[in-house]
N, C-alpha and C positions, 0 to 999 in steps of 0.2 A: 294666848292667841297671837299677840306681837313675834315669836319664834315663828311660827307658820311658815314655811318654805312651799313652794311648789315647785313641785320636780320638772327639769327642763330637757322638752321633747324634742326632734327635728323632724321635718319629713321630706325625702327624697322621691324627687317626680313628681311634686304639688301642683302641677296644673293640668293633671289628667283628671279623668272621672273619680277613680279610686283617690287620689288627691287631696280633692276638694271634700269628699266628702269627711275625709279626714280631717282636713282643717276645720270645717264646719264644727264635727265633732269632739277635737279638742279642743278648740276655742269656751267652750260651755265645759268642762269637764272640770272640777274644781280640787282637783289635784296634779294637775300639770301649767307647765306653761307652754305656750308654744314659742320656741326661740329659733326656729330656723328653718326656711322655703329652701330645698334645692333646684336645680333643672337644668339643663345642659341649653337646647334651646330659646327655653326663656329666664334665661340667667341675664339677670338686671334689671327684668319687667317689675316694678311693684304690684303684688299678686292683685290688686284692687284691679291693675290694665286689664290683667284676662279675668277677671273673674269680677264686673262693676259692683254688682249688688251688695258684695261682702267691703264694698271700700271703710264703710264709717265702722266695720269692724276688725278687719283685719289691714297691718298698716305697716307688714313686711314685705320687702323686697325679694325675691327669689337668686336664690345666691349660685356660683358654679360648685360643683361637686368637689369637693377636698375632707377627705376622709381622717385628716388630723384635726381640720377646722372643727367639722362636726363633732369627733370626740372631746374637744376642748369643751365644746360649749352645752353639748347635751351628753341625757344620760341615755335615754332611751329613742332610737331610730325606727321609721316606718319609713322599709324602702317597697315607693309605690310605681315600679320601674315595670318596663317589657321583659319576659322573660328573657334570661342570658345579662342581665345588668348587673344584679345583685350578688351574683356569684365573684364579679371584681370590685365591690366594695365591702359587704360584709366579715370576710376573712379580718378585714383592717380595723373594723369597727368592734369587733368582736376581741381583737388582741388588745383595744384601749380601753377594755372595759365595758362598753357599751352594749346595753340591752338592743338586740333586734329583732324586729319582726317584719317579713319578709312577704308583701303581698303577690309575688308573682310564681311562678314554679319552681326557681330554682331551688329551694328548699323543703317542698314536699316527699323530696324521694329516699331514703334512705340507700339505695342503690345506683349509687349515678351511671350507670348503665343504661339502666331503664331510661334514665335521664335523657341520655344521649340518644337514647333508640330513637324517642319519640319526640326530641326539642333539639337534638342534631347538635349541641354545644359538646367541643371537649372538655373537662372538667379536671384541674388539677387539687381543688379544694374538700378532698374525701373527709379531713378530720370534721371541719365546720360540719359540711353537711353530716357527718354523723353525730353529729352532737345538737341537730335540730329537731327539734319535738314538731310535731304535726300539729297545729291548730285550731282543731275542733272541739273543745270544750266540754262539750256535751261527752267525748269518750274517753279525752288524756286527761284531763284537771291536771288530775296531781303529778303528772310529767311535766306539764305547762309552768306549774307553779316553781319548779327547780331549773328550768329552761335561763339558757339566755340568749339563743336564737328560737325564732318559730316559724316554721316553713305553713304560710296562713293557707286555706284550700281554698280549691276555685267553687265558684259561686254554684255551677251544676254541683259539684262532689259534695257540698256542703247538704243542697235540697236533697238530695239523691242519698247520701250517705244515712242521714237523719232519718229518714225513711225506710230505709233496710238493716239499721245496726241492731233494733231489738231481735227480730226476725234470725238473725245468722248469729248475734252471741248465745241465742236461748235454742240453736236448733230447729224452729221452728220450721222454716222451709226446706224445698229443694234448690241450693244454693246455684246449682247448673240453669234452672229455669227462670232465676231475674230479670227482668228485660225493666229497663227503664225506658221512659218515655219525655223527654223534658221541652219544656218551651223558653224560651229566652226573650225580654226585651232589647231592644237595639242598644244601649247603654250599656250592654256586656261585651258589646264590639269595641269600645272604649272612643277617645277624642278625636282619632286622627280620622283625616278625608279619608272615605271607602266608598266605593260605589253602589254595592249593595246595601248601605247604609242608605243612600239618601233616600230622601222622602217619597219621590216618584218611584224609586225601585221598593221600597219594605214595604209602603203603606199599600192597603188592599190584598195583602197575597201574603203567602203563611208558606213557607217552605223549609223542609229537612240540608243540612249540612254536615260535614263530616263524618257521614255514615260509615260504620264501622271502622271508621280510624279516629276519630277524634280524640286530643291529646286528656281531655281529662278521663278517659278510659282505662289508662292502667295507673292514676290514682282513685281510682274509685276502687280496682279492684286488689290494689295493696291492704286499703283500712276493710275492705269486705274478707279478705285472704285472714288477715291479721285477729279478727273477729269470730272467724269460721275456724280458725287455726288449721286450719289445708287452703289450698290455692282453689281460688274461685275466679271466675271468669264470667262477667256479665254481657248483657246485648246493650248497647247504651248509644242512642240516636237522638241527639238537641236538634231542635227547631229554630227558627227565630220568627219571632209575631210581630205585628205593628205595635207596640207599645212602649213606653219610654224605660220603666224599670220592671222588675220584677221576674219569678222564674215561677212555673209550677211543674212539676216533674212527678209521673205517674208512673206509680213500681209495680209489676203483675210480677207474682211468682205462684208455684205448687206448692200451699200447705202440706208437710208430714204427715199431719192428723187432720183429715177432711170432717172430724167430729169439733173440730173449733168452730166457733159462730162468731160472728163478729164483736156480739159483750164481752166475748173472755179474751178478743184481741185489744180491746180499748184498756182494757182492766189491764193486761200484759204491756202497753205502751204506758200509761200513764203511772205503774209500778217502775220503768226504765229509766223514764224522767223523771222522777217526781223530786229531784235537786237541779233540775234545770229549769231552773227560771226562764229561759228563751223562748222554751217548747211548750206550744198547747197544742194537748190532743182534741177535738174535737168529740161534740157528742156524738149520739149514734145517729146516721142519717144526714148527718152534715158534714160540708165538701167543702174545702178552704177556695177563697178564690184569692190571686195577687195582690188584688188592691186593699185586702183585709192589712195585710202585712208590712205594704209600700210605704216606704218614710220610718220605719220602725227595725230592730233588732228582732225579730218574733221570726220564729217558725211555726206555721198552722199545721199538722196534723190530719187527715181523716183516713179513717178506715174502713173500708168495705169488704166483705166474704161472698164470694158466690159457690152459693155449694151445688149448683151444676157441674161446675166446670174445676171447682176444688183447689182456687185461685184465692188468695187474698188480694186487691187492690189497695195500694196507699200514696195518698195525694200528699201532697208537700209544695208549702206555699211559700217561701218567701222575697223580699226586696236583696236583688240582688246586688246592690252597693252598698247595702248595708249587713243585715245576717250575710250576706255572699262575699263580702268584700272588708270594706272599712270600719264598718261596726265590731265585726268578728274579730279583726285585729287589736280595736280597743275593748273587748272582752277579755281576749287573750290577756294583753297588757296589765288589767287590771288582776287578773288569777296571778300573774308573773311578781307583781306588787305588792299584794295580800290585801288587796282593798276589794271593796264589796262587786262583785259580778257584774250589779248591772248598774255602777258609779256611769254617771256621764252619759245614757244608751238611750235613747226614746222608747218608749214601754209601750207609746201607741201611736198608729200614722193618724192621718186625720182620712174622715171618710166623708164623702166619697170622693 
């Protein structure tokens, strides 16, 4: 026991949402350390300033971005930056060795095309990004586990994808006919002042955004393409609700076999997952709601058949800074280390 090392992590961008809750979560993780805050703005704050609550815990300072710094001192980087950041530090971190995992888009796409169509950065780092494994768990494992960058997914792609991967690896639907439907808490809009953010404009009122362009739409529809093995194309229109976390995202597609009934779809998900410890499929009859999930790594599950209409419905529940965000990424980490899955993860929120 005296050898014991704990392996030493950094995080880049710790004073956003995605962040903190990183910190949060490795601080309790009992095979890391955490040795390093970066942040360009609040470079020299002691993270206790912005964030008081965590002071008699956490008792680093948030240091500037230097990319030899960080390789010196850690192994493993969690860069929790705006999309277009990480694509100029990653490369450097990746050539000193260092394990990355990547919570923003730059490394979701194997195509930086696509990249550019839809997040407008020009990109000169093709090797990196092709040597980034997608971050879902639940479908790469064992790509993850060989990985040493991970392009983490966004918090819809994650509810949304979870949701639809049994369905299009088994055939089951008409892949043309998906239509997602998702809701978002205001916390997916992340820290900074927004107008629509604040509490007189979100709170009381429920409205759609990014209708039909929203950028998590054609990574939904790479790992849906990817899964189908031809190109699929979804309808995928988020919301945002008055709520602090959480996302529930509701998938209608056309069953192939309108002779399925809803038992032999539960039987079919919980056969998909049944090495994923994150995912509970729900009984039959029950409908996951956000706050089951909120403060927890979990995704709830439920599925309904309406054989009028020859539609499957499936709800998909989870806290989206954690399954959606920061959790997910210490999931990954721990596949990438060969340490147990759900090391370090909250198994259950507190209710209510």
């Amino acid at each position: 026991m005296g050898n014991f090392r704990r392996v030493p992590v950094g995080i880049v961008g710790a004073s956003g949402y995605g962040g903190v809750q990183l910190v949060r979560l490795l601080m309790d993780h009992p095979e890391v350390e955490l040795v390093y805050l970066g942040g360009e703005s609040s470079a020299g704050k002691p993270f206790a300033d912005i964030y008081p609550h965590l002071a008699s815990t956490v008792d680093l300072t948030v240091e500037a971005v230097d990319p030899e710094l960080i390789a010196h001192r850690t192994e493993i980087v969690f860069l929790s930056l705006p999309n277009g950041l990480a694509c100029q530090i990653a490369p450097q971190l990746i050539e000193r060795g260092c394990k990355v995992l990547d919570l923003s888009a730059d490394y979701r796409f194997r195509d930086l095309a696509t990249y550019t169509t839809w997040y407008g950065n020009q990109r000169s780092d093709h090797t990196t990004a092709e040597a980034a494994v997608y971050g879902l768990p639940e479908l790469y494992r064992d790509r993850i586990a060989e990985a040493q960058i991970i392009g983490c997914p966004g918090c819809y792609p994650t509810a949304s994808l979870l949701a639809l991967s049994p369905l299009l690896k088994q055939g089951l639907i008409m892949p043309e006919t998906a239509i997602i439907d998702a809701k978002s808490g205001t916390s997916g809009g992340g820290r900074q002042g927004k107008i629509n953010m604040l509490l007189a404009e979100a709170d009381n009122s429920l409205g759609a955004y990014g209708v039909a362009r929203h950028r998590h739409t054609p990574e939904i529809e790479q790992i849906c393409s990817n899964l189908a093995g031809h190109e699929v194309m979804v309808q995928f229109t988020p919301h945002l609700i008055p709520m602090v976390r959480g996302i529930l995202a509701t998938v209608y597609a056309t069953l192939r076999d309108p002779g399925l009934v809803r038992d032999d779809l539960i039987t079919i998900y919980r056969a998909f997952y049944r090495n994923s410890p994150w995912v509970k499929v729900c009984d039959p009859g029950v409908y996951p709601q956000t706050k089951w999930a909120c403060g927890s790594n979990l995704c709830y599950i439920g599925i309904e058949v309406d054989p009028r209409t020859g539609r499957i419905i499936v709800m998909s529940a989870i806290d989206n800074l954690i399954k959606g965000q920061a959790g997910q990424a210490v999931q990954c980490m721990n596949i990438m280390m060969g340490w147990e899955e759900t090391l370090g993860l909250p198994k259950l929120g507190f209710y209510p």
